[in-house]
Backbone as XML, in Angstrom:
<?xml version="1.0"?>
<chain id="A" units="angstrom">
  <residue number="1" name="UNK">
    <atom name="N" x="0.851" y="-1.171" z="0.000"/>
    <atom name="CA" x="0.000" y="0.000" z="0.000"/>
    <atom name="C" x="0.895" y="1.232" z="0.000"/>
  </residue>
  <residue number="2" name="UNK">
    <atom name="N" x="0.567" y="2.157" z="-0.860"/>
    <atom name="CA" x="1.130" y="3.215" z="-0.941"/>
    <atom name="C" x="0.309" y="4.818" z="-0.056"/>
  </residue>
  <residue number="3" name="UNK">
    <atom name="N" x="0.737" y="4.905" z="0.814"/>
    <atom name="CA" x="-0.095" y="6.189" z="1.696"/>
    <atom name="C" x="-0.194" y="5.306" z="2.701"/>
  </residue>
  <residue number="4" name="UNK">
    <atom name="N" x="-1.107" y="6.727" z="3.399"/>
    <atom name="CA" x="-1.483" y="5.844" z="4.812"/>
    <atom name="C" x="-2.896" y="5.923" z="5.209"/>
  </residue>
  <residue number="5" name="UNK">
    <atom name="N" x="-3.838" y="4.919" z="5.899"/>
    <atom name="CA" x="-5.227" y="4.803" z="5.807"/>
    <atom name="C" x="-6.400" y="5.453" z="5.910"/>
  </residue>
  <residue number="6" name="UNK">
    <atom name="N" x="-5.488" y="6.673" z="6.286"/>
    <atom name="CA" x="-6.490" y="8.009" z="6.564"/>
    <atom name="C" x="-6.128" y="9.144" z="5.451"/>
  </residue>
  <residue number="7" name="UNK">
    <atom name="N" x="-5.362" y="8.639" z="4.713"/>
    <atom name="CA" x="-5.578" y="10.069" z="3.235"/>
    <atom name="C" x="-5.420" y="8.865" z="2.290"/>
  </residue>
  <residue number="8" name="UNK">
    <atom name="N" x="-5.177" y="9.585" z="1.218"/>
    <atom name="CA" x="-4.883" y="8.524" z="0.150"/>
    <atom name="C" x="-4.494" y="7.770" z="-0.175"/>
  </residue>
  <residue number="9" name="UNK">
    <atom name="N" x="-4.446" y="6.749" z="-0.571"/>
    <atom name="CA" x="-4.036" y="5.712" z="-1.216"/>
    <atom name="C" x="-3.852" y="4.671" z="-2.128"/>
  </residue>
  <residue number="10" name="UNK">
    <atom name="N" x="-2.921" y="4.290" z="-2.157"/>
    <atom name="CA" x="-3.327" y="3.104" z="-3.714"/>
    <atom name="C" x="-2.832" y="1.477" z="-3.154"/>
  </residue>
  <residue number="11" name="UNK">
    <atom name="N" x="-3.681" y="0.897" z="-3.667"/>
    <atom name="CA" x="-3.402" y="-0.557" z="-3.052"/>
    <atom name="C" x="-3.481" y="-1.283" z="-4.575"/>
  </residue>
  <residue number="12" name="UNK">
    <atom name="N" x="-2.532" y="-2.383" z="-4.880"/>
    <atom name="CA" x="-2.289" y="-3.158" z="-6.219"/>
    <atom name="C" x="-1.778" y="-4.474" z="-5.366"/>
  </residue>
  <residue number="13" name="UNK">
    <atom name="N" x="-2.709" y="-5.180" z="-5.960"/>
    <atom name="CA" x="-2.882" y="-6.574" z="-5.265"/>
    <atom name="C" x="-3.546" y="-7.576" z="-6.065"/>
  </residue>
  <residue number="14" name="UNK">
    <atom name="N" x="-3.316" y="-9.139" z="-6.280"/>
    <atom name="CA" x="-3.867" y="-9.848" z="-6.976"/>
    <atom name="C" x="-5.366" y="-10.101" z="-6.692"/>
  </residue>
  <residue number="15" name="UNK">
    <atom name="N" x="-6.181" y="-10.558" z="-7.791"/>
    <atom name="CA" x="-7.394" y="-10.617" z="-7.768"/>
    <atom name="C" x="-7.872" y="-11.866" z="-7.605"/>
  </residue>
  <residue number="16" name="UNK">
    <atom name="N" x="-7.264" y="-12.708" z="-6.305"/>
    <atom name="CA" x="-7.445" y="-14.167" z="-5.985"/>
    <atom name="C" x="-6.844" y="-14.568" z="-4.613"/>
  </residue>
  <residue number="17" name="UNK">
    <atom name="N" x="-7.808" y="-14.801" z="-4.133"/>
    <atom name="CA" x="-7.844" y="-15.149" z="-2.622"/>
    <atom name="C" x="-6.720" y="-16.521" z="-1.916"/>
  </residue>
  <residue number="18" name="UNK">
    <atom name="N" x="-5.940" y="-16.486" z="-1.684"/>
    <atom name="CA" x="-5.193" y="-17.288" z="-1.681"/>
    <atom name="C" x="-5.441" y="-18.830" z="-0.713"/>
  </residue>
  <residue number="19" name="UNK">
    <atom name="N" x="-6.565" y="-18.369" z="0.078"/>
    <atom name="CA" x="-7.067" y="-19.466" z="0.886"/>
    <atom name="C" x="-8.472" y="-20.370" z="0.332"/>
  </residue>
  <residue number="20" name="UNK">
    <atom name="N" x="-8.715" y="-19.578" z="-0.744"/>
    <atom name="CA" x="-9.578" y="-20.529" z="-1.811"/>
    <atom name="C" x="-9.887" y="-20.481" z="-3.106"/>
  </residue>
  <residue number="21" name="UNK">
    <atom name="N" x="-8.689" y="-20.235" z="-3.349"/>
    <atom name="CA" x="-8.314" y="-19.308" z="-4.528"/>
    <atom name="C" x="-9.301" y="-18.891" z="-5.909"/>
  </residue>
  <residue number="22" name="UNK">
    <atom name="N" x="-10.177" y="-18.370" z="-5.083"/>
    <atom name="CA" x="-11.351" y="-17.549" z="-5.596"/>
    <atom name="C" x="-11.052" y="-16.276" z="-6.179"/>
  </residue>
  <residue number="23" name="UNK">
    <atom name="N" x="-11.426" y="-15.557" z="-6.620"/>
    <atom name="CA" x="-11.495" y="-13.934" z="-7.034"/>
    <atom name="C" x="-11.629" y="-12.734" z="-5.866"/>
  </residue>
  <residue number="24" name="UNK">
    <atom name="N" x="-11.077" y="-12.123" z="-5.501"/>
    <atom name="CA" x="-11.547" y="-11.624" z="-4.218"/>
    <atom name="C" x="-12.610" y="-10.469" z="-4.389"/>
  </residue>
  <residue number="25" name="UNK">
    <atom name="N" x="-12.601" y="-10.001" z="-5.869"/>
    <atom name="CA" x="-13.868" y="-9.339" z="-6.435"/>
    <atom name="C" x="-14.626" y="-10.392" z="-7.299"/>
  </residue>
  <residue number="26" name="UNK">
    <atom name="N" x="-15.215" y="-10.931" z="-7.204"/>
    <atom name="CA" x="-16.265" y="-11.974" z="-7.454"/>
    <atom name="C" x="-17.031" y="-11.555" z="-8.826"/>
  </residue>
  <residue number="27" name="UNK">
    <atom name="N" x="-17.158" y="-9.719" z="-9.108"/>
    <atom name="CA" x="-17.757" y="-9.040" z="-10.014"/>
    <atom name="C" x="-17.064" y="-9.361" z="-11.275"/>
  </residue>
  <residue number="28" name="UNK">
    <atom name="N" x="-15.679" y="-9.773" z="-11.037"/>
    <atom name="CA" x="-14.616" y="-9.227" z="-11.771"/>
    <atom name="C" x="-13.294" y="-10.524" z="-11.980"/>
  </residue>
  <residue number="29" name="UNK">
    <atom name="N" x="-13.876" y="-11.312" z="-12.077"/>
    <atom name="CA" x="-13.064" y="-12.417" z="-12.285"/>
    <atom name="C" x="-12.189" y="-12.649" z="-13.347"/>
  </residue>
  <residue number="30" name="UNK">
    <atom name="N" x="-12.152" y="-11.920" z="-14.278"/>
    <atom name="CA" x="-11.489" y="-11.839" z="-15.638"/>
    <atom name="C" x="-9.941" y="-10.986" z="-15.577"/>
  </residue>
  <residue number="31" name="UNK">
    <atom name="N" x="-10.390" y="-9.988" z="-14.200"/>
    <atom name="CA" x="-9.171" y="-9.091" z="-14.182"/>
    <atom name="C" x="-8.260" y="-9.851" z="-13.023"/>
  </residue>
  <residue number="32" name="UNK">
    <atom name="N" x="-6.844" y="-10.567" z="-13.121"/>
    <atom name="CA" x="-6.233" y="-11.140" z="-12.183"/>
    <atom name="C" x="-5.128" y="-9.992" z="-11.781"/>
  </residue>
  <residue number="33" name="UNK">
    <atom name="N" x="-5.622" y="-8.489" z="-11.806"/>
    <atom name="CA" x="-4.521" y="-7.503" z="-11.235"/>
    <atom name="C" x="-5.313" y="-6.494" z="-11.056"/>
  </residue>
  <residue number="34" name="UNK">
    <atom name="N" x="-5.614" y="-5.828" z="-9.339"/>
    <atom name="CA" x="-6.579" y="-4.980" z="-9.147"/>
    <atom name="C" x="-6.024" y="-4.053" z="-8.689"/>
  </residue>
  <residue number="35" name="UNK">
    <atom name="N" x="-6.569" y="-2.495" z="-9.070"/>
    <atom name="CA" x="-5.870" y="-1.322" z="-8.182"/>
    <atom name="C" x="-6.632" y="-0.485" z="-7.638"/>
  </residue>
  <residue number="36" name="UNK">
    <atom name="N" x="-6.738" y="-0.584" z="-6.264"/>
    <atom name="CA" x="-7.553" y="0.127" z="-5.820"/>
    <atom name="C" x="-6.888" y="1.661" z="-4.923"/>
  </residue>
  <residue number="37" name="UNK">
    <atom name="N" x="-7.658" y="2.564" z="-5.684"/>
    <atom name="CA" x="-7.036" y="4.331" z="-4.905"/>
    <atom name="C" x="-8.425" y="4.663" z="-4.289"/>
  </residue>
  <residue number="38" name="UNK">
    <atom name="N" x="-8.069" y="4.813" z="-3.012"/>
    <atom name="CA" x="-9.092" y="4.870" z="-1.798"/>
    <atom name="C" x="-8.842" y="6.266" z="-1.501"/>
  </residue>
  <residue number="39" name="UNK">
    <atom name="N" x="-9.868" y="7.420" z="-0.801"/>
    <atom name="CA" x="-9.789" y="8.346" z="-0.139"/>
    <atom name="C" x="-8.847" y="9.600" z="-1.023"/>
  </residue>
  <residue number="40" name="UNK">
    <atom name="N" x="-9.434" y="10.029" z="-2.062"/>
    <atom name="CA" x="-8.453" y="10.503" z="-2.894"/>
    <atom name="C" x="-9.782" y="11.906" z="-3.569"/>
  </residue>
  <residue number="41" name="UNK">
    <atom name="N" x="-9.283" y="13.154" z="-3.728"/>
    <atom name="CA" x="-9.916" y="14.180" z="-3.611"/>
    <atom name="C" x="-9.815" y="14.103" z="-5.653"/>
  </residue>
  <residue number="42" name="UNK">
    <atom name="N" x="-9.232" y="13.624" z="-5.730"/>
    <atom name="CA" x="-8.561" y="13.684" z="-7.110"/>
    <atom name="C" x="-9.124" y="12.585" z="-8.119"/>
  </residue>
  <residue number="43" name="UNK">
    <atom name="N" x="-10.274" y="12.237" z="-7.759"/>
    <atom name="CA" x="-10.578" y="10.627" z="-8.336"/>
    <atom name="C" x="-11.235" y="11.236" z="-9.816"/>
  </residue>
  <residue number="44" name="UNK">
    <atom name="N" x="-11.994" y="12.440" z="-10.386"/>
    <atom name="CA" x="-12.219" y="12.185" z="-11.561"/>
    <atom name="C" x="-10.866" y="12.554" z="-12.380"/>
  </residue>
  <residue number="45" name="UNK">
    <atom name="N" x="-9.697" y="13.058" z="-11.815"/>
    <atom name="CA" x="-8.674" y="13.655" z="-12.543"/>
    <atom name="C" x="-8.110" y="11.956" z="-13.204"/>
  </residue>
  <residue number="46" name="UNK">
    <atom name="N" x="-7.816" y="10.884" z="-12.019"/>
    <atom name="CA" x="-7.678" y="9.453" z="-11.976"/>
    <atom name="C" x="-8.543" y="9.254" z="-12.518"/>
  </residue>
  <residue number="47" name="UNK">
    <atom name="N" x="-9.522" y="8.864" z="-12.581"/>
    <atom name="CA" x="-10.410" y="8.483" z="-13.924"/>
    <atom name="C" x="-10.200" y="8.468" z="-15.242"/>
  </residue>
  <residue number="48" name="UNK">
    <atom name="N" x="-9.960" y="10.090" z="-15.528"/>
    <atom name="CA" x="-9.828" y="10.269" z="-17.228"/>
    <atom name="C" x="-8.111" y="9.400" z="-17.554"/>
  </residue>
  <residue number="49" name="UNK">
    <atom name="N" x="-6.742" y="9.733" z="-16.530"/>
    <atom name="CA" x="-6.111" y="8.941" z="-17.153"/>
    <atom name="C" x="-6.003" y="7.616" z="-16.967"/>
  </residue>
  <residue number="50" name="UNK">
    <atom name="N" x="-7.188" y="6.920" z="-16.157"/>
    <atom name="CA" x="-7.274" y="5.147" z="-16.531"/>
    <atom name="C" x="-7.979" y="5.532" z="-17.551"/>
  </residue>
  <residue number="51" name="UNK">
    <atom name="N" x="-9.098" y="5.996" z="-17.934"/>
    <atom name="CA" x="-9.424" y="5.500" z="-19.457"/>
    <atom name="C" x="-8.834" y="6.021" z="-20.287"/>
  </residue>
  <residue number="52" name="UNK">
    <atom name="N" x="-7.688" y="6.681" z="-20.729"/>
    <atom name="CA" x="-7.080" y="6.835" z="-21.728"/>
    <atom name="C" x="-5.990" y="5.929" z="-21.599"/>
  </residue>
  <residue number="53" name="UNK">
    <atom name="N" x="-5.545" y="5.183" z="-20.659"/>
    <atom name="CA" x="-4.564" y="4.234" z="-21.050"/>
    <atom name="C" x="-5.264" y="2.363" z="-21.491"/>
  </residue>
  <residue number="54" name="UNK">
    <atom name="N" x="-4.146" y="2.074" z="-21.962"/>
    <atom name="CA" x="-4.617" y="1.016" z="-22.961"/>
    <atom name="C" x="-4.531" y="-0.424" z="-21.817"/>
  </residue>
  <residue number="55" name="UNK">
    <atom name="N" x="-4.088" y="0.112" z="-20.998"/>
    <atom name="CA" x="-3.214" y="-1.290" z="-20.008"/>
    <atom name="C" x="-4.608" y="-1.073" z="-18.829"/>
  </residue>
  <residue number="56" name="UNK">
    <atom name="N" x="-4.896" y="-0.417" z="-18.865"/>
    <atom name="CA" x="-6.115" y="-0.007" z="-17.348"/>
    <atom name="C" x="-7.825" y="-0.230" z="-18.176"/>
  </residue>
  <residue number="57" name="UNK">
    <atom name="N" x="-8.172" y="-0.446" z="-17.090"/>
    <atom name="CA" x="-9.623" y="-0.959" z="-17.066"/>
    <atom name="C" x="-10.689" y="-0.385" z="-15.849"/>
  </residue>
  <residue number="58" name="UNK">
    <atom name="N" x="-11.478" y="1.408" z="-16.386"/>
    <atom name="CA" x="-12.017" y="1.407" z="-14.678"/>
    <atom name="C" x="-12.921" y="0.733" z="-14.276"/>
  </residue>
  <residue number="59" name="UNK">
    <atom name="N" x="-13.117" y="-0.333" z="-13.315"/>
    <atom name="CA" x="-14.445" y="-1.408" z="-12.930"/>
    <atom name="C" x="-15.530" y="-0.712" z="-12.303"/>
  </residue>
  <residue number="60" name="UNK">
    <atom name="N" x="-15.039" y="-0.113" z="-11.554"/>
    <atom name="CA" x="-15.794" y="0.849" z="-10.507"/>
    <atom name="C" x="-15.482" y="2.213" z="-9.662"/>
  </residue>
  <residue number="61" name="UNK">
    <atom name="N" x="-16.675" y="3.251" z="-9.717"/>
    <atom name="CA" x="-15.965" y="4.369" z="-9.207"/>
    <atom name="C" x="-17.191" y="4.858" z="-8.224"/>
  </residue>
  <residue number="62" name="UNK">
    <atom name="N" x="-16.703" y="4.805" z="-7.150"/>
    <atom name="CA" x="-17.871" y="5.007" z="-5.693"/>
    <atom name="C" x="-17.471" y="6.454" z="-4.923"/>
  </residue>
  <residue number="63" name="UNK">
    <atom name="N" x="-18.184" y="6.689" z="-4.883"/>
    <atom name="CA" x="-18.148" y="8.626" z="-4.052"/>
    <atom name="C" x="-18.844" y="8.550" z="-2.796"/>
  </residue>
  <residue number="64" name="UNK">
    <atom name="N" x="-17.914" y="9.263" z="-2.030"/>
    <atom name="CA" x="-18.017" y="9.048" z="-0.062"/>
    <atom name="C" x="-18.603" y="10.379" z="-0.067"/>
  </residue>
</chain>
């Protein structure tokens, strides 16, 4: 994890549970590399450049 749990952050972690080696997003089983940026003031700026890159995929975007 990059930051700390009370401002921003980015977490990149596999998309498979290692104790049953399930999907740990269940929605999203196709993607085996997930990145999640939590608590971030900046999320539609992050948005536009995941969808302009060719390697990124946005799954989901939730507002606190």
């Amino acid at each position: 994890m990059l930051g700390s749990n009370d401002s921003e952050n980015f977490i990149l972690k596999a998309n498979l549970d290692p104790l049953d080696d399930e999907p740990v997003e269940l929605n999203f089983p196709d993607y085996p590399i997930l990145l999640y940026i939590n608590a971030t003031t900046r999320s539609s700026a992050i948005e536009g450049v995941i969808k302009k890159g060719a390697c990124f995929k946005l799954l989901r975007h939730e507002m606190f």
